[in-house]
LORODO-151239 format. One record per atom (N, C-alpha, C, O): residue number from 1; residue in one letter; atom name; x, y, z. Coordinates in steps of 0.05 Angstrom, whole numbers, plus 5000, padded with zeros to 4 digits. Atoms other than C-alpha are relative to their C-alpha. Example, Ala and Ser with C-alpha at 12.3 -4.5 7.8 and 13.67 -1.06 7.14 Angstrom:
2
{dodo 1,'A','N',{5018,4976,5000}}
{dodo 1,'A','CA',{5246,4910,5156}}
{dodo 1,'A','C',{5018,5024,5000}}
{dodo 1,'A','O',{5039,5024,5013}}
{dodo 2,'S','N',{4984,4976,4999}}
{dodo 2,'S','CA',{5273,4979,5143}}
{dodo 2,'S','C',{4985,5022,5014}}
{dodo 2,'S','O',{4995,5044,5018}}
END
This chain:
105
{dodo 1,'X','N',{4993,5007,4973}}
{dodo 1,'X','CA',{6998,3930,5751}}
{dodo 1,'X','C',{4975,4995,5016}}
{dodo 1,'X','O',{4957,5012,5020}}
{dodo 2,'X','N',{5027,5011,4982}}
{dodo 2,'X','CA',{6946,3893,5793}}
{dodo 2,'X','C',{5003,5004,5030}}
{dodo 2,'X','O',{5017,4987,5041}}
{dodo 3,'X','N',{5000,4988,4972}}
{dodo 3,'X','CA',{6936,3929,5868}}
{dodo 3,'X','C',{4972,4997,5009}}
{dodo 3,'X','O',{4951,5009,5004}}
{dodo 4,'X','N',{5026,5001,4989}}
{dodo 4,'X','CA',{6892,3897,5907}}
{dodo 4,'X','C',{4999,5010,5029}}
{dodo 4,'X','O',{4981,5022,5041}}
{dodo 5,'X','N',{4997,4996,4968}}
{dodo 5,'X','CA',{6921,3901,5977}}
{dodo 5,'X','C',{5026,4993,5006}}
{dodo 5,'X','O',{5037,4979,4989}}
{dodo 6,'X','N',{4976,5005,4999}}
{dodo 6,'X','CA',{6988,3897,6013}}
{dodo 6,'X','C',{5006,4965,4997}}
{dodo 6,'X','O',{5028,4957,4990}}
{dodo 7,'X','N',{4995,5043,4994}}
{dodo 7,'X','CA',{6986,3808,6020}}
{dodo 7,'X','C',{5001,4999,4969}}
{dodo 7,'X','O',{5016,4982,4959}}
{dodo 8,'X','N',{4997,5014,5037}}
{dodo 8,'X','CA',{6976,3810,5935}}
{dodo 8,'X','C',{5027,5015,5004}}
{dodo 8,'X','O',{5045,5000,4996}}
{dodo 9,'X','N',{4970,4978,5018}}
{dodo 9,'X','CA',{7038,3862,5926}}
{dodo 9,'X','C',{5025,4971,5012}}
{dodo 9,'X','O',{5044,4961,5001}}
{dodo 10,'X','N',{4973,5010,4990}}
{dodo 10,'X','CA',{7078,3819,5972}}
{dodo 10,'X','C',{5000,4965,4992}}
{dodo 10,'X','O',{5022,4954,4987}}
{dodo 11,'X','N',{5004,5014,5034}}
{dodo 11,'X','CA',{7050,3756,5929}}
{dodo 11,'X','C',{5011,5001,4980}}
{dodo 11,'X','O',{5025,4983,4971}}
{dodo 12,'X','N',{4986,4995,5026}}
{dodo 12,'X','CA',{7073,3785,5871}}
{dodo 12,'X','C',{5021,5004,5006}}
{dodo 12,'X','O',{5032,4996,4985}}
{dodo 13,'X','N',{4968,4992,4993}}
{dodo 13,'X','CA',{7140,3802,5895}}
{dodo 13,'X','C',{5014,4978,5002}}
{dodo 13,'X','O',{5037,4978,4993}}
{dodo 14,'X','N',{4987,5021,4996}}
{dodo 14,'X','CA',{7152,3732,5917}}
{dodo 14,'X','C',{4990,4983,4975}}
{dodo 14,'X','O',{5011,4971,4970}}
{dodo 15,'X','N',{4999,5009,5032}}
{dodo 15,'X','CA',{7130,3699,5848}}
{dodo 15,'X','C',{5019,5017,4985}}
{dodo 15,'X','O',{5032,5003,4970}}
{dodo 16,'X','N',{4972,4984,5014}}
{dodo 16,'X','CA',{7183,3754,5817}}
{dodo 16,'X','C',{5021,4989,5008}}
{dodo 16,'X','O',{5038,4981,4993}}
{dodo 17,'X','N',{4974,5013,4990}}
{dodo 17,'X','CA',{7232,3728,5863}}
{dodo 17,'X','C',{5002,4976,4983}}
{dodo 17,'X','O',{5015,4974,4962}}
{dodo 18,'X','N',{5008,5036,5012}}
{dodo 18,'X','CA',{7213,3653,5844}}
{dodo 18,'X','C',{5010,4994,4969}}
{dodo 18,'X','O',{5022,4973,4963}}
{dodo 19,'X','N',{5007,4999,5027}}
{dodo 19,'X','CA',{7209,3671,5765}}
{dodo 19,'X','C',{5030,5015,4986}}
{dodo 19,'X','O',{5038,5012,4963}}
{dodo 20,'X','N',{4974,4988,5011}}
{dodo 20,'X','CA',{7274,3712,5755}}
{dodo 20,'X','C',{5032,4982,4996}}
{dodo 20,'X','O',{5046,4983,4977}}
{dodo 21,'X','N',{4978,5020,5000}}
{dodo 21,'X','CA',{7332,3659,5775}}
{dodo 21,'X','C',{4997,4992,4971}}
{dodo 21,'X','O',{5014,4997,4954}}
{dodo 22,'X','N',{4997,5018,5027}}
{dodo 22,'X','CA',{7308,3620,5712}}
{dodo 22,'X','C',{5000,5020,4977}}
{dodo 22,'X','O',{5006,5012,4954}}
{dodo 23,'X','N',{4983,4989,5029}}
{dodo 23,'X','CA',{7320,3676,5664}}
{dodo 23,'X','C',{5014,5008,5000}}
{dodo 23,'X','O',{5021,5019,4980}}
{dodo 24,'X','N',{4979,4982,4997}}
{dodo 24,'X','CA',{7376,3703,5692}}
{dodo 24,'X','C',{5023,4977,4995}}
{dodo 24,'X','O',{5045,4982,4985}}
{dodo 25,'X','N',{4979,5020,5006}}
{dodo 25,'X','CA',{7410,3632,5692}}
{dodo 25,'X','C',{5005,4997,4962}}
{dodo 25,'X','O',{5027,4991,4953}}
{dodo 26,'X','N',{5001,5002,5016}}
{dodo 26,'X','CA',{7383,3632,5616}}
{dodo 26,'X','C',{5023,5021,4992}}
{dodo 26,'X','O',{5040,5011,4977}}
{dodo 27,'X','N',{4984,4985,5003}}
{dodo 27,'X','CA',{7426,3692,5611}}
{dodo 27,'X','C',{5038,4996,4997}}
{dodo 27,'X','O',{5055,5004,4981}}
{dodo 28,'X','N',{4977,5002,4999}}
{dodo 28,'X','CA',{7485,3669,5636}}
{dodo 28,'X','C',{5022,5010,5007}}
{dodo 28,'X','O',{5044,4998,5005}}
{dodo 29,'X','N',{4985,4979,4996}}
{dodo 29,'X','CA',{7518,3725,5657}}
{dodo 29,'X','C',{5008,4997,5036}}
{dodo 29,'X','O',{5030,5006,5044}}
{dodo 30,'X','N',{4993,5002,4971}}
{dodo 30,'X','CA',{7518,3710,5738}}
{dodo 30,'X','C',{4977,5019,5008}}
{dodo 30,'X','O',{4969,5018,5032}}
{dodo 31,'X','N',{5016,4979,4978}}
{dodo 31,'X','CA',{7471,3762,5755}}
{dodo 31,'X','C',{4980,4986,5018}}
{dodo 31,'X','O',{4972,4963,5015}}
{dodo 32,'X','N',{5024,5013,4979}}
{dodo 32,'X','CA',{7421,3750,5812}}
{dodo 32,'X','C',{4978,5017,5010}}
{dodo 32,'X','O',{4980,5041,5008}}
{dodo 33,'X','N',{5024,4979,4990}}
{dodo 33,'X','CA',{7357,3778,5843}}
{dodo 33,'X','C',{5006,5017,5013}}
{dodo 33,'X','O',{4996,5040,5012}}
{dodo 34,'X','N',{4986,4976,4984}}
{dodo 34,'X','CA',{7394,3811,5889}}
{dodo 34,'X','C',{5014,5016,4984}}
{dodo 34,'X','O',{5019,5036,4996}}
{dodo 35,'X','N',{4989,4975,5018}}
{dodo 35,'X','CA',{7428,3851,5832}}
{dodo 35,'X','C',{4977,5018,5003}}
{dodo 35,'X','O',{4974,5039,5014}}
{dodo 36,'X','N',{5020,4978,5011}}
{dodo 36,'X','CA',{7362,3869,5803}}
{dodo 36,'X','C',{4989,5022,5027}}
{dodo 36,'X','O',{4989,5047,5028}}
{dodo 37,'X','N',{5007,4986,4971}}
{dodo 37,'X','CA',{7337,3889,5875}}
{dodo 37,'X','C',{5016,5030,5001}}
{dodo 37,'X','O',{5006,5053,4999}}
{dodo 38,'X','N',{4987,4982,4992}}
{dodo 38,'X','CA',{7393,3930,5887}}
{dodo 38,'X','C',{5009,5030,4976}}
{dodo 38,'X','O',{5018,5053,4979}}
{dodo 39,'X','N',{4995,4969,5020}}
{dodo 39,'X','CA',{7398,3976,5821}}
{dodo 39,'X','C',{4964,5005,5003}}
{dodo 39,'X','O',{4959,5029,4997}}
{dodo 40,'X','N',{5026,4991,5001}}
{dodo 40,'X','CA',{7317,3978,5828}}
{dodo 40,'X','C',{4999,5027,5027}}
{dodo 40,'X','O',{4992,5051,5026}}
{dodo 41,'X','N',{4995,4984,4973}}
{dodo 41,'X','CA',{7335,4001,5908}}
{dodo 41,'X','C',{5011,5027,4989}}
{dodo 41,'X','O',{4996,5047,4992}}
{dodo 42,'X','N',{4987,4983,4998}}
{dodo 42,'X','CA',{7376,4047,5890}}
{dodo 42,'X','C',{4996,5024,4965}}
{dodo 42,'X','O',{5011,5043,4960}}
{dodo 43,'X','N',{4994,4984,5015}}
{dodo 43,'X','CA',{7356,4078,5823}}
{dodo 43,'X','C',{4996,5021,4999}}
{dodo 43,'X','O',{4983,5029,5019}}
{dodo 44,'X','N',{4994,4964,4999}}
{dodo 44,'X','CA',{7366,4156,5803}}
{dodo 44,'X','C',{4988,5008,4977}}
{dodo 44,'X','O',{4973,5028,4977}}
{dodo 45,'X','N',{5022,4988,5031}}
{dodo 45,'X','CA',{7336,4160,5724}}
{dodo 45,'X','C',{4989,4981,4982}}
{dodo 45,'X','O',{4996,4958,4984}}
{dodo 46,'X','N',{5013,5018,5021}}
{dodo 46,'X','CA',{7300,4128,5673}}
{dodo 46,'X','C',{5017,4978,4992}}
{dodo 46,'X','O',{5005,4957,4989}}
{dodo 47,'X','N',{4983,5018,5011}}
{dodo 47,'X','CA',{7361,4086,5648}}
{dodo 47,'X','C',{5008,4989,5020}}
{dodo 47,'X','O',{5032,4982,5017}}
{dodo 48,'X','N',{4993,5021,4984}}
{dodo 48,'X','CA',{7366,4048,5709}}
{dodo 48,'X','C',{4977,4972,4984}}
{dodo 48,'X','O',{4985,4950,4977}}
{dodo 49,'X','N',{5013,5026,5008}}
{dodo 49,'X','CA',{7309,4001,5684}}
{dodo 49,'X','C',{5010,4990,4982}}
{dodo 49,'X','O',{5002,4966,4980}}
{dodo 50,'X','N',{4983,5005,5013}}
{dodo 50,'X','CA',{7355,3993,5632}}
{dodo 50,'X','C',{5020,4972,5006}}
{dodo 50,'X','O',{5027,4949,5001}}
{dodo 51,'X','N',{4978,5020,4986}}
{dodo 51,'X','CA',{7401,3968,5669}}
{dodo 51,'X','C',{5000,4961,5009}}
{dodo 51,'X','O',{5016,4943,5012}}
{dodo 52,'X','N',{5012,5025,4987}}
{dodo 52,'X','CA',{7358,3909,5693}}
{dodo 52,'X','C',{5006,4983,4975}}
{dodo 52,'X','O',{5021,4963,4974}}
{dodo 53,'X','N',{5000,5010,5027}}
{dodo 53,'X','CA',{7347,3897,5615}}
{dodo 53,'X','C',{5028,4982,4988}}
{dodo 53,'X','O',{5030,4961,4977}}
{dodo 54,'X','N',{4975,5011,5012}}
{dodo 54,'X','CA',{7419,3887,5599}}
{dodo 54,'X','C',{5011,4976,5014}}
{dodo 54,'X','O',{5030,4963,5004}}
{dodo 55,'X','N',{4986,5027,4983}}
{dodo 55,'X','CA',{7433,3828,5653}}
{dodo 55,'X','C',{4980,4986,4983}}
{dodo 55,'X','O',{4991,4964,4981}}
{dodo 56,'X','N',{5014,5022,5014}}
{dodo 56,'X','CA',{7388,3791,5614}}
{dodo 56,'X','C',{5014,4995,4966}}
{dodo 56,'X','O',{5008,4976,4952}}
{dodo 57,'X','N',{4999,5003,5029}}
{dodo 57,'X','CA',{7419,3804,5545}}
{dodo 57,'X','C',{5034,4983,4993}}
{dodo 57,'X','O',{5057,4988,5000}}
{dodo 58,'X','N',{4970,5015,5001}}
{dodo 58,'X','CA',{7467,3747,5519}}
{dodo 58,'X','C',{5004,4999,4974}}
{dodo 58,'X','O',{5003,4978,4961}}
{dodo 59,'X','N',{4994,4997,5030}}
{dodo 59,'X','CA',{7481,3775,5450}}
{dodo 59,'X','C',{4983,4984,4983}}
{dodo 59,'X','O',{4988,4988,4959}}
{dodo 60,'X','N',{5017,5020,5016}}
{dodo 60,'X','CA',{7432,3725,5422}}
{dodo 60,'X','C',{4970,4995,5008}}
{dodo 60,'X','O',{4960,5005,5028}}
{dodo 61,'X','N',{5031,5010,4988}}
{dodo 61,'X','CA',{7358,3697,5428}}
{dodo 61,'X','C',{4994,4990,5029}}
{dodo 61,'X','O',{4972,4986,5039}}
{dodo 62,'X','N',{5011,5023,4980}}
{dodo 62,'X','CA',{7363,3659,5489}}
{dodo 62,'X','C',{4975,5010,5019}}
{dodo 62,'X','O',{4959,4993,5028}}
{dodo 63,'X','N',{5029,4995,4989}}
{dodo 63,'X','CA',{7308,3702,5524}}
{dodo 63,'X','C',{4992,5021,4985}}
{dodo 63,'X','O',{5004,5042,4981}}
{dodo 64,'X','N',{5025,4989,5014}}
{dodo 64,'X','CA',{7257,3729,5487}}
{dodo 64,'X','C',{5000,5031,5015}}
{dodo 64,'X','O',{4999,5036,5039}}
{dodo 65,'X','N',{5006,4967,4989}}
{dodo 65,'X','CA',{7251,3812,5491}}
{dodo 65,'X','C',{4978,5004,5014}}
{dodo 65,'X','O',{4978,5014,5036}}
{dodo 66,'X','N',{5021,4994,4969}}
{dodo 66,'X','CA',{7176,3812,5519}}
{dodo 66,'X','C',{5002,4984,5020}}
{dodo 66,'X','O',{4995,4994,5042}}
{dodo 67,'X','N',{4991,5013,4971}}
{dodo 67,'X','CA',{7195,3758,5568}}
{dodo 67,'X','C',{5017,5019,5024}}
{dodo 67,'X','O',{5013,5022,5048}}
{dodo 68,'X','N',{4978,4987,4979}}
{dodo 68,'X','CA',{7257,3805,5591}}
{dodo 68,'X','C',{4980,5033,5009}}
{dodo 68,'X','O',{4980,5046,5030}}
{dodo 69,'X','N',{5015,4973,4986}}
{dodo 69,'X','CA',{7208,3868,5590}}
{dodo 69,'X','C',{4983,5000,5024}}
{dodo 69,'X','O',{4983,5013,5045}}
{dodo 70,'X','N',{5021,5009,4983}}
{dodo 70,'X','CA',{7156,3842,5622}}
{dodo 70,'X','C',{5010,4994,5033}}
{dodo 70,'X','O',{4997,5004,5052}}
{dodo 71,'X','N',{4984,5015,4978}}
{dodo 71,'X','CA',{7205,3807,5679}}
{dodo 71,'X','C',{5011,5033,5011}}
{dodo 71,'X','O',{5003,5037,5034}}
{dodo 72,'X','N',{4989,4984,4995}}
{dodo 72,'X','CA',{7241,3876,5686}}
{dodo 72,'X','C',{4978,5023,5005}}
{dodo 72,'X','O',{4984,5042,5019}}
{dodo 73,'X','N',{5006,4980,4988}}
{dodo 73,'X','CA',{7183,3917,5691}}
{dodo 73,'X','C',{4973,4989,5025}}
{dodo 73,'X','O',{4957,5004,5037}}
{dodo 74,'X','N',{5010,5017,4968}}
{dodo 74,'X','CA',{7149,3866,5750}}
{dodo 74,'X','C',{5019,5015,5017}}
{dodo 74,'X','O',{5015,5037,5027}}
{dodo 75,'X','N',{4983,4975,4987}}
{dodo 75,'X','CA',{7210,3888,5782}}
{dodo 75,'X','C',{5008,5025,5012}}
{dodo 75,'X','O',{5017,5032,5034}}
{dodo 76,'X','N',{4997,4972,4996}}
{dodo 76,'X','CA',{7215,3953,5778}}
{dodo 76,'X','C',{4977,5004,5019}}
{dodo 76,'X','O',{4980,5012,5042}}
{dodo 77,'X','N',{5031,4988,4988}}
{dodo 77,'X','CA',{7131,3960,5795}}
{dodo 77,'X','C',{5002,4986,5032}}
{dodo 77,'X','O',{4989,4996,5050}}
{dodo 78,'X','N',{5013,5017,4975}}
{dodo 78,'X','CA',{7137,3904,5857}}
{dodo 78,'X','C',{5026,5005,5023}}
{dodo 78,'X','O',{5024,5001,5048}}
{dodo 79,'X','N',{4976,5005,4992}}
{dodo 79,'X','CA',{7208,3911,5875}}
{dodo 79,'X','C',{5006,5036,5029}}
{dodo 79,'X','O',{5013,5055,5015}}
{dodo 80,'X','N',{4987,4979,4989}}
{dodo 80,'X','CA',{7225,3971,5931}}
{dodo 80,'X','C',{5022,5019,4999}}
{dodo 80,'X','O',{5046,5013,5003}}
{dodo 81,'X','N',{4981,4973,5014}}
{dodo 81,'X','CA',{7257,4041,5912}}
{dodo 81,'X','C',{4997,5011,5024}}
{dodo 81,'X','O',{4977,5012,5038}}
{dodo 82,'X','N',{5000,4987,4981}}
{dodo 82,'X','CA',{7293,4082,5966}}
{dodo 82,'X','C',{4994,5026,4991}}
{dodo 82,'X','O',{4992,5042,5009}}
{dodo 83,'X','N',{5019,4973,5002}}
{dodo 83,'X','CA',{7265,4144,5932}}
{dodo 83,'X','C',{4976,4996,5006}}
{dodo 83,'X','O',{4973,5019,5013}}
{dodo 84,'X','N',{5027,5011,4993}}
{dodo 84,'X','CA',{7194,4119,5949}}
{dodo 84,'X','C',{5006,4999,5024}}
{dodo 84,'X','O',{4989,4984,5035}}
{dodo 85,'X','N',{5004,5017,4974}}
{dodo 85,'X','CA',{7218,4112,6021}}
{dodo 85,'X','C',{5000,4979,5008}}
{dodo 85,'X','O',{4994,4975,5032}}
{dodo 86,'X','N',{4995,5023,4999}}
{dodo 86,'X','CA',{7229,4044,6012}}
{dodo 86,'X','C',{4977,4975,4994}}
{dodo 86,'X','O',{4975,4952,5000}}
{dodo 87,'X','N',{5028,5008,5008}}
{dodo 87,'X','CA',{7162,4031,5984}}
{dodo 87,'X','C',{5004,4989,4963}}
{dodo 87,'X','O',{5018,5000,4947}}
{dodo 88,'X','N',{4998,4996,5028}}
{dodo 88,'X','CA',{7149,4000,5915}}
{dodo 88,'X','C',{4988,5016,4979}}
{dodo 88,'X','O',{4989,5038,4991}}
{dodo 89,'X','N',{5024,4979,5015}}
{dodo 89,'X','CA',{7104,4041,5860}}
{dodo 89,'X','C',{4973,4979,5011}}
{dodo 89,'X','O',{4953,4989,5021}}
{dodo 90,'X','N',{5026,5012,4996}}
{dodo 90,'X','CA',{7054,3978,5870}}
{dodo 90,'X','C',{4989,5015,5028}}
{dodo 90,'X','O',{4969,5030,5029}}
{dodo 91,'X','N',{5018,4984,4978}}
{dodo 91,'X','CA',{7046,4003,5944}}
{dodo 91,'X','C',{5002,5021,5000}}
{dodo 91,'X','O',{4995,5027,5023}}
{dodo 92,'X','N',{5010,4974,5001}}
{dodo 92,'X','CA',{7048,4080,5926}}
{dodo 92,'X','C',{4976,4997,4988}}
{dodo 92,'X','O',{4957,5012,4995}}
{dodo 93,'X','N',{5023,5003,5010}}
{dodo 93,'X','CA',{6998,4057,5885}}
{dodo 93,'X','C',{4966,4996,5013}}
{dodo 93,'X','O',{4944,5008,5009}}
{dodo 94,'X','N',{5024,5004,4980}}
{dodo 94,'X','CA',{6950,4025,5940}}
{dodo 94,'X','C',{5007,5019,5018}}
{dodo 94,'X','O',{4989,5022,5035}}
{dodo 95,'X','N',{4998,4965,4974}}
{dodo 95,'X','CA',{6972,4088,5986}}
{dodo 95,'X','C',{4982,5014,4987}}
{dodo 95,'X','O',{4962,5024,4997}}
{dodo 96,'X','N',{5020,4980,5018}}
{dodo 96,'X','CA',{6940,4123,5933}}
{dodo 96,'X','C',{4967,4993,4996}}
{dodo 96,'X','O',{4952,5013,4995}}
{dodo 97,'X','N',{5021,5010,5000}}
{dodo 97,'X','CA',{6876,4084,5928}}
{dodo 97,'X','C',{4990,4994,5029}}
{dodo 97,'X','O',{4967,4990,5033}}
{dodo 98,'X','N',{5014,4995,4976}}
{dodo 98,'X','CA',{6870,4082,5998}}
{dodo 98,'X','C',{4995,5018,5013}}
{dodo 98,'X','O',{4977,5016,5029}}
{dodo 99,'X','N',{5006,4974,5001}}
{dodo 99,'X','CA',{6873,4149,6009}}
{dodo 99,'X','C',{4984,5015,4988}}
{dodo 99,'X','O',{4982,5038,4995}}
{dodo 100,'X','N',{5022,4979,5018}}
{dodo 100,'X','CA',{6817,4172,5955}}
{dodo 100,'X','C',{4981,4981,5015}}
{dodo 100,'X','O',{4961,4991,5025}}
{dodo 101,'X','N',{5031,5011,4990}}
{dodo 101,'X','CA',{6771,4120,5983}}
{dodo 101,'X','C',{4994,5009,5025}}
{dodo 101,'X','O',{4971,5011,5034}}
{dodo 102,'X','N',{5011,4980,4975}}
{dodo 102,'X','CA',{6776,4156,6047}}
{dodo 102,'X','C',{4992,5019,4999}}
{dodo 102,'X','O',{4972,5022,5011}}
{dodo 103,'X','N',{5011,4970,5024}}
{dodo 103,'X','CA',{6765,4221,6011}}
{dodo 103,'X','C',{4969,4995,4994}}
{dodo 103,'X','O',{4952,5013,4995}}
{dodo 104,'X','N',{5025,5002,5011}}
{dodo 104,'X','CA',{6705,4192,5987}}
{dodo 104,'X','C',{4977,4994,5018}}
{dodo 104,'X','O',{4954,4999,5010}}
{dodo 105,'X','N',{5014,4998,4982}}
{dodo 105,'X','CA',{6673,4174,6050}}
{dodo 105,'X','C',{4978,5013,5011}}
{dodo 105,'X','O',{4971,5006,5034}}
END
């Protein structure tokens, strides 16, 4: 996960947006970004990222497993969790790195 500053996270967030329609259409299933959004918003345990995984799976090859990992764990890292306070891990991440470099002052 690449944390440079809040303008990249929210960069990357909108290339995730941009980049997900087209595997999710590969999918076939109907889901949409706003699904993934909303089970990321709202998850409770480990097998929510799961969850992301399976809108992508159409019993067959049509998307490639590290494509769907990869896509699902952008998501997860860029995407905002209301356990986080509505923050994603990328910006707990630069919370965190901006906070030791003040420390280090």
């Amino acid at each position: 996960m690449d944390v440079r500053d809040q303008r990249h996270i929210e960069e990357r967030r909108r290339e995730i947006e941009r980049e997900l329609p087209e595997l999710l259409a590969k999918a076939g299933n109907g889901a949409t970004v706003e699904d993934i959004k909303e089970i990321v918003s709202r998850e409770e345990d480990s097998d929510d990222l799961m969850k992301i995984v399976a809108l992508f799976d159409t019993g067959d090859d049509a998307v490639e497993l590290s494509t769907v990992l990869e896509a699902a764990s952008d998501a997860w890292n860029y995407f905002p969790h209301q356990s986080l306070g509505g923050l994603s891990p990328a910006e707990k991440v630069l919370e965190y790195q901006q906070r030791s470099a003040g420390k280090k002052r």
